[in-house]
N, CA, C and O atoms as CSV, one atom per row, in Angstrom:
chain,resi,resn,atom,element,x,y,z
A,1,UNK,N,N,35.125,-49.021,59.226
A,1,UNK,CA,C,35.806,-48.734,57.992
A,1,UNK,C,C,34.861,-49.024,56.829
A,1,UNK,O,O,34.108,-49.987,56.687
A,2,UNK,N,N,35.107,-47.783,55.879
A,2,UNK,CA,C,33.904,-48.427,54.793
A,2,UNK,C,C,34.457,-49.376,54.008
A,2,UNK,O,O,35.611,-49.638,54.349
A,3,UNK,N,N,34.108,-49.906,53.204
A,3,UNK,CA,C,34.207,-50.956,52.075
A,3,UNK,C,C,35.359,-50.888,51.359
A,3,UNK,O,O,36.285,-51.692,51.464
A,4,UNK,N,N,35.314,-49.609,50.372
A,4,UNK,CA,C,36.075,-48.994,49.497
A,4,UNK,C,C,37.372,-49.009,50.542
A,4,UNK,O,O,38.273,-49.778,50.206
A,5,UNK,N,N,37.605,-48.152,51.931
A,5,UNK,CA,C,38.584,-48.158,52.173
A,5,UNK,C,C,39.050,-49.016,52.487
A,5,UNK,O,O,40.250,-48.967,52.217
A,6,UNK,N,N,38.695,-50.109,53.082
A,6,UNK,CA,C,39.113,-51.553,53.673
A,6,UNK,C,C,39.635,-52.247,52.248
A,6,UNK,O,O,40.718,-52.819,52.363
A,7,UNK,N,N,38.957,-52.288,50.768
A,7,UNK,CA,C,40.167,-52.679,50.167
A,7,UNK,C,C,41.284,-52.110,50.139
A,7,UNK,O,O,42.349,-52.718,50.251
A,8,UNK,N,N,41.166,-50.792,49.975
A,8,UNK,CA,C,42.676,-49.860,49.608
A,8,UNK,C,C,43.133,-50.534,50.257
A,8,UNK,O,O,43.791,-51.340,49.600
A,9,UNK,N,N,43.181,-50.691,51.171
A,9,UNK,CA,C,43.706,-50.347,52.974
A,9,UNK,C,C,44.689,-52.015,52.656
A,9,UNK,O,O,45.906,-52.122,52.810
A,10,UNK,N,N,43.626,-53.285,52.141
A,10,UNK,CA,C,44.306,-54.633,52.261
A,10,UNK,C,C,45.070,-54.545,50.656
A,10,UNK,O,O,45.796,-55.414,50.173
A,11,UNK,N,N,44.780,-53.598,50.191
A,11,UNK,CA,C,45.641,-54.135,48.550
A,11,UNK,C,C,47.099,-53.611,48.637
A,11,UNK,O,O,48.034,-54.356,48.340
A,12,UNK,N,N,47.288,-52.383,49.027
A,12,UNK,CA,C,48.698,-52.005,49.284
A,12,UNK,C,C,49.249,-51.635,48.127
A,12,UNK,O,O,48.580,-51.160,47.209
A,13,UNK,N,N,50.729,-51.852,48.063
A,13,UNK,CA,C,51.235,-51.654,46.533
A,13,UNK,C,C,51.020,-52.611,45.754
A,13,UNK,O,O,50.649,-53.767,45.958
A,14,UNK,N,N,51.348,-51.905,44.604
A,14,UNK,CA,C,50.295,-52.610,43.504
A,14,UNK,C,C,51.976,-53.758,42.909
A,14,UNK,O,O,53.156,-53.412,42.851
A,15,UNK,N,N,51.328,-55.097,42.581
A,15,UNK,CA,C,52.070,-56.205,42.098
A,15,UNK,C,C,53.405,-56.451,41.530
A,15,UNK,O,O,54.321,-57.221,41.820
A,16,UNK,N,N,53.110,-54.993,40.067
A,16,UNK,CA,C,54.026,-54.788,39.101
A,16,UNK,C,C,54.770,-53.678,39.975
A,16,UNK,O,O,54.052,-52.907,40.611
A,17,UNK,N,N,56.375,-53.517,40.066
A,17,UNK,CA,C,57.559,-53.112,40.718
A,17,UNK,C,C,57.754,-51.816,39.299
A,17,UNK,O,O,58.580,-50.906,39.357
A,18,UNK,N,N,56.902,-52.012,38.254
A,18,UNK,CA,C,57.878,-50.998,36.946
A,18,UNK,C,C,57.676,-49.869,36.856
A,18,UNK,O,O,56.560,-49.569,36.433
A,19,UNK,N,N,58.527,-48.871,37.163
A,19,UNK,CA,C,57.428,-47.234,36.838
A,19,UNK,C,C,56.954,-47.160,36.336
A,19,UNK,O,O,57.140,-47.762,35.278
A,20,UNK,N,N,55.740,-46.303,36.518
A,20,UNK,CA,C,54.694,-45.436,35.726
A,20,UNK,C,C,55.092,-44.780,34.894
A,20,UNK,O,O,55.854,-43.966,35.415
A,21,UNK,N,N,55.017,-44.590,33.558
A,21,UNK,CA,C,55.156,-43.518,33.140
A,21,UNK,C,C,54.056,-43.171,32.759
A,21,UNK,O,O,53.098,-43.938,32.667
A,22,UNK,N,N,54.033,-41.521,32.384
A,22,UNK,CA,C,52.856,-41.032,31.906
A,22,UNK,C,C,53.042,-39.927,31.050
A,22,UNK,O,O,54.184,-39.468,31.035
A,23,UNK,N,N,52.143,-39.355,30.290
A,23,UNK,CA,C,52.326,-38.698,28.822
A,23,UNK,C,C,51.857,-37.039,29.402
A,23,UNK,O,O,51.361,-36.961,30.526
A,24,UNK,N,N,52.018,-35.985,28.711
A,24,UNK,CA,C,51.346,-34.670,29.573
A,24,UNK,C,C,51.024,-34.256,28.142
A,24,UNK,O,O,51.855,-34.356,27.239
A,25,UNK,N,N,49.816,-33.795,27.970
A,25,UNK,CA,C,49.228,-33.049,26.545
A,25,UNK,C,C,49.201,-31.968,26.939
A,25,UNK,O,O,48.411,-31.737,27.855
A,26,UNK,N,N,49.977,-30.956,26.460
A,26,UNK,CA,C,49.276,-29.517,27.085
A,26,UNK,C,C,48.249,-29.210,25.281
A,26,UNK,O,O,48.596,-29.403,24.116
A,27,UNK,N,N,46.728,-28.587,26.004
A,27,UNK,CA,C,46.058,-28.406,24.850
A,27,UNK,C,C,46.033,-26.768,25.541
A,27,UNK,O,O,45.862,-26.439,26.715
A,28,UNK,N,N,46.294,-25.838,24.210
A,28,UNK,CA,C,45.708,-24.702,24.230
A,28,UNK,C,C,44.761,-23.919,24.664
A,28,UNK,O,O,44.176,-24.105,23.597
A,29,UNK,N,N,44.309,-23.470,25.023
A,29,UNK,CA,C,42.861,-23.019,25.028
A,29,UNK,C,C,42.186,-22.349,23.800
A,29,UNK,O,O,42.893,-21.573,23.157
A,30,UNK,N,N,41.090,-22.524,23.453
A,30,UNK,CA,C,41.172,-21.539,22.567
A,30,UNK,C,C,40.601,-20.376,22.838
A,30,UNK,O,O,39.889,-20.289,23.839
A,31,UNK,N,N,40.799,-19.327,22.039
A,31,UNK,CA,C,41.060,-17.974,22.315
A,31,UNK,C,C,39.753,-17.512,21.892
A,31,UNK,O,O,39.491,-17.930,20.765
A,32,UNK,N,N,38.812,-16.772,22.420
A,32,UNK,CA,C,36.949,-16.732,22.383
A,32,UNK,C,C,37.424,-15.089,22.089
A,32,UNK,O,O,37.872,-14.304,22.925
A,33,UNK,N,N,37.221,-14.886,20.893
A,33,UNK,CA,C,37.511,-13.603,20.751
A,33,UNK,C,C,36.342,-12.998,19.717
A,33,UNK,O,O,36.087,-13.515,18.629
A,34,UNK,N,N,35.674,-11.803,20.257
A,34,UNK,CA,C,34.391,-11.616,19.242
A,34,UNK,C,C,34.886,-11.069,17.792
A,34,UNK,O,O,35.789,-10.280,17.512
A,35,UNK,N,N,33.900,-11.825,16.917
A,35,UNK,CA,C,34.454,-10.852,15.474
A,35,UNK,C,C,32.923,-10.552,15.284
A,35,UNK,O,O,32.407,-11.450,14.618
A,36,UNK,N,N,32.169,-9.724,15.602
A,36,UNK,CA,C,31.333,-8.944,15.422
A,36,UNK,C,C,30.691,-9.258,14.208
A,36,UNK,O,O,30.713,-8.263,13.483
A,37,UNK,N,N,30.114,-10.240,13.664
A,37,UNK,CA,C,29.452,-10.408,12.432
A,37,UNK,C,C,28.321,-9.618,12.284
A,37,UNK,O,O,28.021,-8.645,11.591
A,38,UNK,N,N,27.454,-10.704,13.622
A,38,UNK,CA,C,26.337,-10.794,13.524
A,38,UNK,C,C,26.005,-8.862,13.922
A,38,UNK,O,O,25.076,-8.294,13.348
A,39,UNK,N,N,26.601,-8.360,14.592
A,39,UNK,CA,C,25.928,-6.931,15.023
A,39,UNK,C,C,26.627,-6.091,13.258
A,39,UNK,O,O,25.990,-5.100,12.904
A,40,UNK,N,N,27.611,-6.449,12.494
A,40,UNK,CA,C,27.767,-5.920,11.554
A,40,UNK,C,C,27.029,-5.918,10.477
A,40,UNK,O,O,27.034,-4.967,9.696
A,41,UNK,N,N,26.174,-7.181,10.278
A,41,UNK,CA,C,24.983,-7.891,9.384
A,41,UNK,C,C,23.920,-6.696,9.626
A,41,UNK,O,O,23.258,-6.060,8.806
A,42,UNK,N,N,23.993,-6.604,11.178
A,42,UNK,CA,C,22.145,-5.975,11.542
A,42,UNK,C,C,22.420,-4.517,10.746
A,42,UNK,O,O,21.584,-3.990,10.012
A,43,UNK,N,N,23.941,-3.892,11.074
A,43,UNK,CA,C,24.338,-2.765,10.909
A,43,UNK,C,C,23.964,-2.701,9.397
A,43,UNK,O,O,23.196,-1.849,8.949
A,44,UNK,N,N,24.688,-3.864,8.488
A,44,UNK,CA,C,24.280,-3.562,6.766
A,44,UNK,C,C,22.788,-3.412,6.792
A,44,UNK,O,O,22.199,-2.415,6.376
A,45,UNK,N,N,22.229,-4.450,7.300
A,45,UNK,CA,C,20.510,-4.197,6.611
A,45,UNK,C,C,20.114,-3.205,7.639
A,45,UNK,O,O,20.004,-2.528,6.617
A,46,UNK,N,N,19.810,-2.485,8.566
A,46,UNK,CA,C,19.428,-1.868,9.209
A,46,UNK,C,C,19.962,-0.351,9.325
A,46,UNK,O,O,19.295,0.563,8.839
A,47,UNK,N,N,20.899,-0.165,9.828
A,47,UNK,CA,C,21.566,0.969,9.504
A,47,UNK,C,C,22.663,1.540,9.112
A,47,UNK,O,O,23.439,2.173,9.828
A,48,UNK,N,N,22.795,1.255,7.526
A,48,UNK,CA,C,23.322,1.388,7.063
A,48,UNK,C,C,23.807,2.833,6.227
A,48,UNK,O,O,23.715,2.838,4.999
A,49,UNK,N,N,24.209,3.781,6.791
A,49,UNK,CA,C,24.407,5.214,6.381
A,49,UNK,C,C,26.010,5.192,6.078
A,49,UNK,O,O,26.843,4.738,6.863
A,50,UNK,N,N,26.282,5.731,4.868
A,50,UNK,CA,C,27.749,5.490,4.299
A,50,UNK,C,C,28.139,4.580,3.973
A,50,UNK,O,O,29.250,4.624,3.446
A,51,UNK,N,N,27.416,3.190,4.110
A,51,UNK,CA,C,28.020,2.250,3.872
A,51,UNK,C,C,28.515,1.559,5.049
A,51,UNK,O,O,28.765,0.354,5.017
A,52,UNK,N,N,28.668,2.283,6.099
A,52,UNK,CA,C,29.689,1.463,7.014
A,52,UNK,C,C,29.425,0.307,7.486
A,52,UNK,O,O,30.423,-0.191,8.007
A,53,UNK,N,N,28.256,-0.518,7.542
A,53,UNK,CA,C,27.921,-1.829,8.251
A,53,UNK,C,C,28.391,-2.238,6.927
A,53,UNK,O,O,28.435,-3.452,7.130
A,54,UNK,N,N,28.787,-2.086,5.673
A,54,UNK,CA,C,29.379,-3.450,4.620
A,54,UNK,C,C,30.353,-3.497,5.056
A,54,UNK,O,O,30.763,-4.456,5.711
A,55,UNK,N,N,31.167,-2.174,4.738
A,55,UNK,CA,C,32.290,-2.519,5.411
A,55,UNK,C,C,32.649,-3.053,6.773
A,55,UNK,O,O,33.521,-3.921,6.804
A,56,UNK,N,N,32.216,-2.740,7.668
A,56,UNK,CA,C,32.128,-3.612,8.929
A,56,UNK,C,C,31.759,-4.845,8.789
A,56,UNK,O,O,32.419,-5.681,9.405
A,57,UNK,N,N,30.881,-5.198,8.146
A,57,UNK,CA,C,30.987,-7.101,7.750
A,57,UNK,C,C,32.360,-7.372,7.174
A,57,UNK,O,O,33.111,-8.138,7.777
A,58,UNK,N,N,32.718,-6.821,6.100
A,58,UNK,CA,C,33.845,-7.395,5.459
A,58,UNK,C,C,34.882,-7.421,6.183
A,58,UNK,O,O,35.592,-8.398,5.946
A,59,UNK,N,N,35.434,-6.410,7.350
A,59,UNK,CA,C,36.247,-6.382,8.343
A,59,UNK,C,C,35.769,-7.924,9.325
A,59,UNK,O,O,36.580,-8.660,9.886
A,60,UNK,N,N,34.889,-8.030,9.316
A,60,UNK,CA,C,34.195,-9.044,10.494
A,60,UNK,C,C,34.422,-10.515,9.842
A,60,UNK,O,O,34.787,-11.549,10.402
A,61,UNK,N,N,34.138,-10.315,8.672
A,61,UNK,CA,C,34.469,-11.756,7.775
A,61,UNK,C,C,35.808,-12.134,7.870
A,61,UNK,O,O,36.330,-13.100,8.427
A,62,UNK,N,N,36.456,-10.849,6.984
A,62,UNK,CA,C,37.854,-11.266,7.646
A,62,UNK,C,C,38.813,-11.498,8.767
A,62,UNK,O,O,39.916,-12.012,8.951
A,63,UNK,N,N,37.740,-10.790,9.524
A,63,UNK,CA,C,38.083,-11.227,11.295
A,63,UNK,C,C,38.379,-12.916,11.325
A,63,UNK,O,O,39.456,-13.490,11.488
A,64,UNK,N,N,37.210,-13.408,11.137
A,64,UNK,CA,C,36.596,-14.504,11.703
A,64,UNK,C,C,37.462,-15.495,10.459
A,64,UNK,O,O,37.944,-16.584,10.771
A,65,UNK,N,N,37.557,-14.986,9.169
A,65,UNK,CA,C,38.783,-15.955,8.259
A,65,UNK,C,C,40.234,-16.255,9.373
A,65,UNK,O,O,40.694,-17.390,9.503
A,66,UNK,N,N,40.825,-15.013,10.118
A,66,UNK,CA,C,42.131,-14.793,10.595
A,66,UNK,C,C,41.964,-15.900,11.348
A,66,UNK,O,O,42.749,-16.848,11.322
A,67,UNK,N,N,41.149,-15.852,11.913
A,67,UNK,CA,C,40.727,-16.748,13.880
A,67,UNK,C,C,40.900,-18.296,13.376
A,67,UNK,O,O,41.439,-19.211,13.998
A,68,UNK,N,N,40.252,-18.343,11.985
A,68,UNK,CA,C,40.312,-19.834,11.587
A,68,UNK,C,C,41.163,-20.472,11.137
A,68,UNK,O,O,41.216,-21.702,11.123
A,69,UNK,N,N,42.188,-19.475,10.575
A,69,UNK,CA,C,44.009,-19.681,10.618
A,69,UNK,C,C,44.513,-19.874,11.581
A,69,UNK,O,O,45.491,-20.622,11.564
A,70,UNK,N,N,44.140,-19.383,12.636
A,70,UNK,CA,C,45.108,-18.994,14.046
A,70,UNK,C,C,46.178,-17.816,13.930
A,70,UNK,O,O,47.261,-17.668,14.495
A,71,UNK,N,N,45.506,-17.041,13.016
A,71,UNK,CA,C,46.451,-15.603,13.091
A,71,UNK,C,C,45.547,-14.813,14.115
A,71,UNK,O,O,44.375,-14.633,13.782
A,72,UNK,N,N,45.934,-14.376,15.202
A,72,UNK,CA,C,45.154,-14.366,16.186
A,72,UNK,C,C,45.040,-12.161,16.234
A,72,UNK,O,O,44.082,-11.389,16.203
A,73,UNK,N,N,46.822,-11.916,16.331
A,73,UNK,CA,C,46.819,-11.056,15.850
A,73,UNK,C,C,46.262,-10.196,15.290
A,73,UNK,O,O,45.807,-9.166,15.787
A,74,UNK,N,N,46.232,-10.659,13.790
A,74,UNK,CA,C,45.333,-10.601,12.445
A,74,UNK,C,C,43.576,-10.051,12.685
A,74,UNK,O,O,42.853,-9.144,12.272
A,75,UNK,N,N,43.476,-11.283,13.649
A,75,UNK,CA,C,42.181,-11.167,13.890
A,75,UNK,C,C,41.831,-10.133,14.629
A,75,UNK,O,O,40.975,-9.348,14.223
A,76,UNK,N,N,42.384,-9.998,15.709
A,76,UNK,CA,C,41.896,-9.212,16.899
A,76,UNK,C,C,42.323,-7.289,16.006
A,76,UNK,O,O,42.092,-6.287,16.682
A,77,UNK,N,N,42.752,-7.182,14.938
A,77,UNK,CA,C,43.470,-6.119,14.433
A,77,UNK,C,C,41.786,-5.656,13.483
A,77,UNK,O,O,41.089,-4.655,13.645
A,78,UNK,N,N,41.618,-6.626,12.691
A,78,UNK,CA,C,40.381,-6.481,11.887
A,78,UNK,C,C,39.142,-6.697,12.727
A,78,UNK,O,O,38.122,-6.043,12.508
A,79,UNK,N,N,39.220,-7.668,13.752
A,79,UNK,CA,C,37.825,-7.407,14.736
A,79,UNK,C,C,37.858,-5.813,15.489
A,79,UNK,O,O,36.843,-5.403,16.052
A,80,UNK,N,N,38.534,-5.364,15.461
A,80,UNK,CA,C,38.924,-3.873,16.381
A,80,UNK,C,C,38.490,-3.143,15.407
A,80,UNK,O,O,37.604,-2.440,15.891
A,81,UNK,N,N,38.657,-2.827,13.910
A,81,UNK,CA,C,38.218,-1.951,12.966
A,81,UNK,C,C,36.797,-2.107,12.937
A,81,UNK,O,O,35.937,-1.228,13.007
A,82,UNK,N,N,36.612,-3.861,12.779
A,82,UNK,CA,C,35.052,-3.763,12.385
A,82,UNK,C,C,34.114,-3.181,13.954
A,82,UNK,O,O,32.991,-2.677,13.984
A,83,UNK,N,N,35.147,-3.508,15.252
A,83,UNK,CA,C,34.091,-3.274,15.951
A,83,UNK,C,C,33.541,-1.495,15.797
A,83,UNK,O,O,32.314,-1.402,15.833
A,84,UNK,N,N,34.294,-0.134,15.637
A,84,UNK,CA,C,34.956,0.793,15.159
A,84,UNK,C,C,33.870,0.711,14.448
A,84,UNK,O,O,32.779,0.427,14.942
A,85,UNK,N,N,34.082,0.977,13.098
A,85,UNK,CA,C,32.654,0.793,12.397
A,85,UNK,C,C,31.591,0.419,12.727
A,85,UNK,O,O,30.637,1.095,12.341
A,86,UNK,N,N,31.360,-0.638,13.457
A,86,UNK,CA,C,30.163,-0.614,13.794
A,86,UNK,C,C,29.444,0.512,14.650
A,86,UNK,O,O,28.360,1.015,14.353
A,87,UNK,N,N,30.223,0.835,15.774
A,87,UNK,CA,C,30.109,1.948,16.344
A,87,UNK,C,C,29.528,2.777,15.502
A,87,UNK,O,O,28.302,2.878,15.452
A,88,UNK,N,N,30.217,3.363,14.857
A,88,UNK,CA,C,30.259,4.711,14.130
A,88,UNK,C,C,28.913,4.692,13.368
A,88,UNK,O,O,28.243,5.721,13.284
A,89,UNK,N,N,28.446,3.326,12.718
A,89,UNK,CA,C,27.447,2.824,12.021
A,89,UNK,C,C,25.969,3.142,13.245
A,89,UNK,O,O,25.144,4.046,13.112
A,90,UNK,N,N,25.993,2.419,14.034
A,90,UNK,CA,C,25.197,2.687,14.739
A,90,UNK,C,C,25.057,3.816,15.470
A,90,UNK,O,O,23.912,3.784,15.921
A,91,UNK,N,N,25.736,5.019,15.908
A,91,UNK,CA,C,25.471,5.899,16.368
A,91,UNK,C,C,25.400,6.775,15.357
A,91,UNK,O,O,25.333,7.910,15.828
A,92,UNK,N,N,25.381,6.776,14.035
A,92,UNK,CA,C,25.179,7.575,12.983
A,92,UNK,C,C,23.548,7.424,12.521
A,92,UNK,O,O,22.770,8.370,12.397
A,93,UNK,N,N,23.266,6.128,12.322
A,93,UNK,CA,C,22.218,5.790,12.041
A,93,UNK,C,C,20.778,6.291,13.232
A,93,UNK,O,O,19.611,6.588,12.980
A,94,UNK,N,N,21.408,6.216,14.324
A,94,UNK,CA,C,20.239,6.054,15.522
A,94,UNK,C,C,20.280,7.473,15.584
A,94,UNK,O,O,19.101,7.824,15.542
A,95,UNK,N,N,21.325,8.913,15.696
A,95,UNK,CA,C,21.211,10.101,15.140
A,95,UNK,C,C,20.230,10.418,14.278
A,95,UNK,O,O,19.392,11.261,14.598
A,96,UNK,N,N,20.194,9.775,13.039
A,96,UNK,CA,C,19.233,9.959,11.633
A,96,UNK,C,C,17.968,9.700,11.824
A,96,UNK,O,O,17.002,10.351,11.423
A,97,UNK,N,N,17.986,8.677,12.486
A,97,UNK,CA,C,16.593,8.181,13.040
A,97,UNK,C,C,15.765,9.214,14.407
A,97,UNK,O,O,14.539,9.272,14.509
A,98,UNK,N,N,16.518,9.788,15.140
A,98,UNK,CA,C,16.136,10.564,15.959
A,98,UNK,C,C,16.172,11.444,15.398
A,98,UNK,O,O,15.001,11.746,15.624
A,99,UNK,N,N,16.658,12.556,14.534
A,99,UNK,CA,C,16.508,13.596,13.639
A,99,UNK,C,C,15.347,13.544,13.077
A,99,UNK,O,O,14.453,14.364,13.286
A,100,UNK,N,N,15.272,12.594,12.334
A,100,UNK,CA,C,13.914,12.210,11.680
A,100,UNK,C,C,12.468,12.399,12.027
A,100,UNK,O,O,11.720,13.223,11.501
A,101,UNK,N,N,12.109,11.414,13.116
A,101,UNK,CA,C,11.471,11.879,14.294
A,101,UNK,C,C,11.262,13.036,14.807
A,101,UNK,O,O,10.087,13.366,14.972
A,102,UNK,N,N,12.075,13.737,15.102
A,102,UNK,CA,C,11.861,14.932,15.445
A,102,UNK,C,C,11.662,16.077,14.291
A,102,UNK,O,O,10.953,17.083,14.333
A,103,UNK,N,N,12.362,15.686,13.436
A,103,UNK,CA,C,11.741,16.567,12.028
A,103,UNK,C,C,9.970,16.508,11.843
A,103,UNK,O,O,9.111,17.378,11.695
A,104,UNK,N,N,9.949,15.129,11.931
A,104,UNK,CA,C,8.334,14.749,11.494
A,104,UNK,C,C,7.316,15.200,12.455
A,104,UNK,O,O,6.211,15.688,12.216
A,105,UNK,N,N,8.005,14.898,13.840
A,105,UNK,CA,C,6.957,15.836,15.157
A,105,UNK,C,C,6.505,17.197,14.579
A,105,UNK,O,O,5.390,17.717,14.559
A,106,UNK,N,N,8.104,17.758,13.959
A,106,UNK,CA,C,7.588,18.883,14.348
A,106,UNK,C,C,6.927,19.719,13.330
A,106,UNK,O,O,6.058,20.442,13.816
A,107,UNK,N,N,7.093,19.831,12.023
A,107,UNK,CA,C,6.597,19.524,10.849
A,107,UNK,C,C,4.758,19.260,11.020
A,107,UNK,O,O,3.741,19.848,10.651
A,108,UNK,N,N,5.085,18.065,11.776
A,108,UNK,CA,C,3.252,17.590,11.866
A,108,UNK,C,C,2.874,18.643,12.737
A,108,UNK,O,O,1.727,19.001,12.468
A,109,UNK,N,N,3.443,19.373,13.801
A,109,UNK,CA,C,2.588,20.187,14.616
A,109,UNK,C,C,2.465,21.619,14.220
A,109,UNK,O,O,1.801,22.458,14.830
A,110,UNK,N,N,3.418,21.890,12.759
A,110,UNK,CA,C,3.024,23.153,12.014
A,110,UNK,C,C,1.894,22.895,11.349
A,110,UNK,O,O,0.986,23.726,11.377
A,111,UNK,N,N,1.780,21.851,10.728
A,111,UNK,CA,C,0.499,21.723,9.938
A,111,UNK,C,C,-0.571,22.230,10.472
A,111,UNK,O,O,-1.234,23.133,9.962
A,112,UNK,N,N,-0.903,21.455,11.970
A,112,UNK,CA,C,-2.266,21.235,12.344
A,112,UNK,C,C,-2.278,22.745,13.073
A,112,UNK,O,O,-3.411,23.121,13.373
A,113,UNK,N,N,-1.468,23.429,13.318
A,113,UNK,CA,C,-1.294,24.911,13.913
A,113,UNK,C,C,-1.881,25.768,12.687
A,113,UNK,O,O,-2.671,26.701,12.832
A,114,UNK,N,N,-1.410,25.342,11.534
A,114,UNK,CA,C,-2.364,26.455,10.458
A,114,UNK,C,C,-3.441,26.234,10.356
A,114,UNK,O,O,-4.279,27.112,10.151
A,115,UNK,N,N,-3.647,25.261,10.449
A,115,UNK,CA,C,-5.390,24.939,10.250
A,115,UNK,C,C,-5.986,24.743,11.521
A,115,UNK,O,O,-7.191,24.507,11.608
């Protein structure tokens, strides 16, 4: 018998006869819900066509205000727009940018064709 069990084993019930009572905390979890800042930030300085990454921050700000209320709702309603915008932000922008590119290819390969 090991050690540990050989006391259990000789201590038995314990002295005091009084119930136990005991307390139950239920804690929440909290709710890990993205509010898209940081990809709305990149969206303002980076690609920003129409405007839509401001507005997608400001949706995202106010996301992340709701969450810190515990209007959870709230939040997940304005994180859904900003995510939405962002979208739209980034596949508008990365369009422009590939347009671009390909404007400039091709542009550069008229040049050097006349001469």
């Amino acid at each position: 018998m090991i050690k540990e069990e050989h006391e259990v084993a000789t201590q038995g019930t314990p002295l005091d006869s009084r119930p136990v009572m005991s307390t139950v905390v239920h804690i929440q979890p909290e709710t890990v819900m993205p509010d898209y800042v940081v990809w709305s930030l990149l969206n303002a300085l980076y690609l920003n066509l129409f405007c839509l990454g401001f507005m997608a921050f400001a949706y995202s700000v106010k996301s992340r205000d709701r969450k810190m209320v515990g209007d959870v709702t709230g939040a997940q309603s304005y994180a859904s727009t900003a995510k939405l915008l962002n979208i739209i932000a980034l596949v508008l922008g990365l369009t422009g940018i590939i347009a671009l590119i390909i404007y400039l290819v091709t542009t550069s390969f008229s040049i050097h064709i006349k001469f």
